[in-house]
TIMARDO-584487 format. One record per residue (C-alpha): x, y, z; residue in three letters. Coordinates in pm, whole numbers, plus 32768, in hexadecimal, padded with zeros to 4 digits. Each point is the difference from the previous one (the first is absolute). Layout:
<nodes>
    c1    c2    c3  residu
     X     Y     Z     Ala
...
</nodes>
This chain:
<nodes>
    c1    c2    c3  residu
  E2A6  CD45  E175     Unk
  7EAE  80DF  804C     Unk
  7F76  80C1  7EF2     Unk
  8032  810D  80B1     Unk
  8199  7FFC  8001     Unk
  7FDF  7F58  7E93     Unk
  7F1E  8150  7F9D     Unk
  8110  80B4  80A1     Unk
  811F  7F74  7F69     Unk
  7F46  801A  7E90     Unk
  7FE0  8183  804B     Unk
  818B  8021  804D     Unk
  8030  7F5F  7ED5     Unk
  7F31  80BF  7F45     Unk
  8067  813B  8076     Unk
  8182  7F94  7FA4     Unk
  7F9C  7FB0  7EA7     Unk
  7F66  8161  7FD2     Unk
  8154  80CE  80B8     Unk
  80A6  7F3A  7F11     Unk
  7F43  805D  7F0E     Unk
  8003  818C  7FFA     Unk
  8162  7FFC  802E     Unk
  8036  7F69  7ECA     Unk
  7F16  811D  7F81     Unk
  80F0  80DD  8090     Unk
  8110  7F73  7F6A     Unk
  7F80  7FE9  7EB4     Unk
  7F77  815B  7FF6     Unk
  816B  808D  8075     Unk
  80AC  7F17  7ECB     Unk
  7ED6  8093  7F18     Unk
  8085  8113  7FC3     Unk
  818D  7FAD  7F8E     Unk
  7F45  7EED  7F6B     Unk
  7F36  80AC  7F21     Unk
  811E  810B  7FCB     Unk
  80E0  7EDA  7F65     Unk
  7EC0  7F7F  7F11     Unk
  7FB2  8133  7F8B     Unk
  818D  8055  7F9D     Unk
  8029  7EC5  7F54     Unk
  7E92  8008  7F5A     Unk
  7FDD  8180  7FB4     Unk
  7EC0  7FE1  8094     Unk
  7F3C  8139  805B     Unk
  80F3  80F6  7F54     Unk
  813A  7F89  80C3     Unk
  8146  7FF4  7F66     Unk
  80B3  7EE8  7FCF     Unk
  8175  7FB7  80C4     Unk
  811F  7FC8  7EBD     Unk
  8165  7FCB  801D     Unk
  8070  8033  7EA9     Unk
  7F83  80BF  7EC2     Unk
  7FC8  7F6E  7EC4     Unk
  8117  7FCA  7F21     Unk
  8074  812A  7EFF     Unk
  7FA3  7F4B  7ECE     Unk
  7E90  7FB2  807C     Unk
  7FF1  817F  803D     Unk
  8087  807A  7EA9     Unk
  7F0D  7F03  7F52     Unk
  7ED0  80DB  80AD     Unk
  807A  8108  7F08     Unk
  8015  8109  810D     Unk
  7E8D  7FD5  806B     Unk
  7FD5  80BC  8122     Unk
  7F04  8049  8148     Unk
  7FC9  8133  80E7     Unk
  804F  7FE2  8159     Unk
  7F56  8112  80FB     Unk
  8062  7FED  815C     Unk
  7F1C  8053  8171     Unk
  8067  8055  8126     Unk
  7F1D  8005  8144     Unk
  801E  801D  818E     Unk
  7EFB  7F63  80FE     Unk
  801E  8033  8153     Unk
  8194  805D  8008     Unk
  807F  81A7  8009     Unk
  80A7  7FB5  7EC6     Unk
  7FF7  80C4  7E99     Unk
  8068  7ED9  7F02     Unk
  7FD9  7FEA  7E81     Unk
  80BD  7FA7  7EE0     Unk
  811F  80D3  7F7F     Unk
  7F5E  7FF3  7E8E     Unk
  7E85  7FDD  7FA7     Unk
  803C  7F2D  7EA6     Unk
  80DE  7F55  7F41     Unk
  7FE9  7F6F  7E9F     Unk
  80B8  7E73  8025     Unk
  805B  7F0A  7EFF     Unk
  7F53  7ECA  8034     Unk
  80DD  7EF4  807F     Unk
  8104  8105  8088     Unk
  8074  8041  8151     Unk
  7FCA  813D  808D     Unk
  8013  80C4  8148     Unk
  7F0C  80E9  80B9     Unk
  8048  80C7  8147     Unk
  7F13  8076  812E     Unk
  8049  80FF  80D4     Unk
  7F92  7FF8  818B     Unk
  801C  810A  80FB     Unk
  7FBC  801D  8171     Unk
  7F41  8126  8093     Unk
  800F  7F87  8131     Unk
  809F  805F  8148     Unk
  8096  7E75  8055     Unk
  8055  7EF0  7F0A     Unk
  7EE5  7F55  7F71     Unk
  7FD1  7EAA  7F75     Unk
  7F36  7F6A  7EBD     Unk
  7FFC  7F0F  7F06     Unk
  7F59  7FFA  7E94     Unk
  7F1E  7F2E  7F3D     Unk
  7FA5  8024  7E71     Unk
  7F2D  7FB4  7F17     Unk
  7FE3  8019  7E4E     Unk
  7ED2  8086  7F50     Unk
  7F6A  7F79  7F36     Unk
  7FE9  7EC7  809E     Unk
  804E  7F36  7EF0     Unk
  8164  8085  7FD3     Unk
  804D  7F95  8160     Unk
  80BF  7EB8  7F99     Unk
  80C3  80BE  7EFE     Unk
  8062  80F8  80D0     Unk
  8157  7F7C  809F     Unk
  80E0  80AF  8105     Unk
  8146  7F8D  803C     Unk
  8052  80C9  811D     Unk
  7F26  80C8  80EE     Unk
  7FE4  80A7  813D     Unk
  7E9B  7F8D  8056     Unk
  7F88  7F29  811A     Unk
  814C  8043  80D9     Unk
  7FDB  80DC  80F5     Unk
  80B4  8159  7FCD     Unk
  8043  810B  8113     Unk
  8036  8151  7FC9     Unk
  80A9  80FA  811D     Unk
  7F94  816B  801C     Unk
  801B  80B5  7EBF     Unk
  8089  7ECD  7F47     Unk
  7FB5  7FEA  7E7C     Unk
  8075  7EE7  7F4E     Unk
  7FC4  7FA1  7E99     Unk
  7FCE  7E50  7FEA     Unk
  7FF6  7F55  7E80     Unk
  7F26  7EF3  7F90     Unk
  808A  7F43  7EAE     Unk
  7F21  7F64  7EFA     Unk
  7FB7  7FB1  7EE8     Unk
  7ED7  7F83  7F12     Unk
  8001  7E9F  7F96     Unk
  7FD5  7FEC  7E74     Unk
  7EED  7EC2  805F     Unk
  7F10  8118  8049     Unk
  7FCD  8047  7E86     Unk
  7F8B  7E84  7FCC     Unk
  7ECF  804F  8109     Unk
  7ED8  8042  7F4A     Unk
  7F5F  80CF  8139     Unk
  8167  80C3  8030     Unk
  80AD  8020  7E9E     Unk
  7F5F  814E  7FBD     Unk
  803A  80A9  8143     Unk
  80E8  8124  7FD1     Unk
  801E  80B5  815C     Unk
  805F  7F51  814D     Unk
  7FD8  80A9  8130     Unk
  80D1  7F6A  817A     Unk
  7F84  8079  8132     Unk
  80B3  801C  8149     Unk
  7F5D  802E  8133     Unk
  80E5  8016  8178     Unk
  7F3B  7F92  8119     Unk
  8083  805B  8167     Unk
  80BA  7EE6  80A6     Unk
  7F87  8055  8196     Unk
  8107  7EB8  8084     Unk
  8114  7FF1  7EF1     Unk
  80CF  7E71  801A     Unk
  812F  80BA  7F3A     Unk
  8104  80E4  8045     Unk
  7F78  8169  7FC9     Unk
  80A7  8035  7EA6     Unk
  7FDD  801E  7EA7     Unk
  7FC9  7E8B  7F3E     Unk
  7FF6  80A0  7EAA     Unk
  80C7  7F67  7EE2     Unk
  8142  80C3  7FC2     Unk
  806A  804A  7EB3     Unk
  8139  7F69  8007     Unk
  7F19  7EAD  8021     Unk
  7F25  8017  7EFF     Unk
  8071  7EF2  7EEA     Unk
  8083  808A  7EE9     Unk
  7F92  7F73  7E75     Unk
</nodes>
């Protein structure tokens, strides 16, 4: 084999390794993001909330002694010809208890629009105390013309958060929503908002 066709194949081979490569990079930096959604729902890190399926038992409530938290809700828009905020500003919780919040959207707009929501805690340090049960965020919700709709998020505060030295004295919560448009939605244009009638009961 001449050195030339051996130089030749070694460049192929190279330049195969390096395609290879960046689309691994590509695939990596589209799974980054879910990725990092999941880790920071089952760490609480950076203010996120954490994903429950149950509340704490009644008993482990009552022996709080009625301890209790403020919960202020925000609303906000970016990029989508919606008006959307929560139906109530505050509300005073029992720690440990479930509760349920509701946010209103409405279109302005002339054709249906789609968007989706993500949240975040402050402080920070609540974040893995914080637990929804049910939510609207992250699925993509379209609105027609004119359309309001109110969507509930359920919660509650898990009782562990008065054992944290850096979170035991917080007293006010605040969840923020934020809808981003959706310009290619994968979903049939509807609302993906947790009914009522679904919400589990105590």
């Amino acid at each position: 084999m001449s050195a030339a066709a051996s130089s030749s194949r070694s460049q192929l081979r190279t330049g195969l390794i390096a395609a290879a490569v960046a689309l691994g990079m590509v695939g990596v930096a589209y799974a980054a993001v879910p990725l990092y959604r999941v880790f920071c729902q089952v760490t609480g890190f950076g203010g996120t909330t954490m994903r429950a399926t149950s509340v704490p038992s009644d008993d482990s409530v009552r022996a709080l002694n009625g301890r209790t938290i403020k919960v202020r809700f925000d609303g906000n828009v970016r990029g989508l010809p919606w008006n959307f905020a929560p139906t109530a500003q505050s509300v005073e919780i029992r720690i440990g208890e479930q509760n349920m919040a509701f946010y209103r959207a409405s279109s302005g707009w002339k054709t249906a629009t789609t968007g989706a929501a993500t949240f975040n805690v402050s402080p920070a340090s609540a974040g893995k105390y914080f637990a929804k049960i049910q939510c609207f965020c992250f699925n993509e919700q379209t609105l027609n013309p004119g359309q309001s709709v109110e969507m509930p998020v359920v919660f509650y505060v898990d009782p562990a958060i008065l054992d944290d030295p850096d979170a035991k004295n917080i007293d006010e919560i605040t969840l923020s929503y934020t809808f981003f448009p959706i310009a290619e939605p994968t979903k049939a244009p509807r609302i993906y908002a947790t009914g009522q009638a679904a919400i589990p009961k105590r």
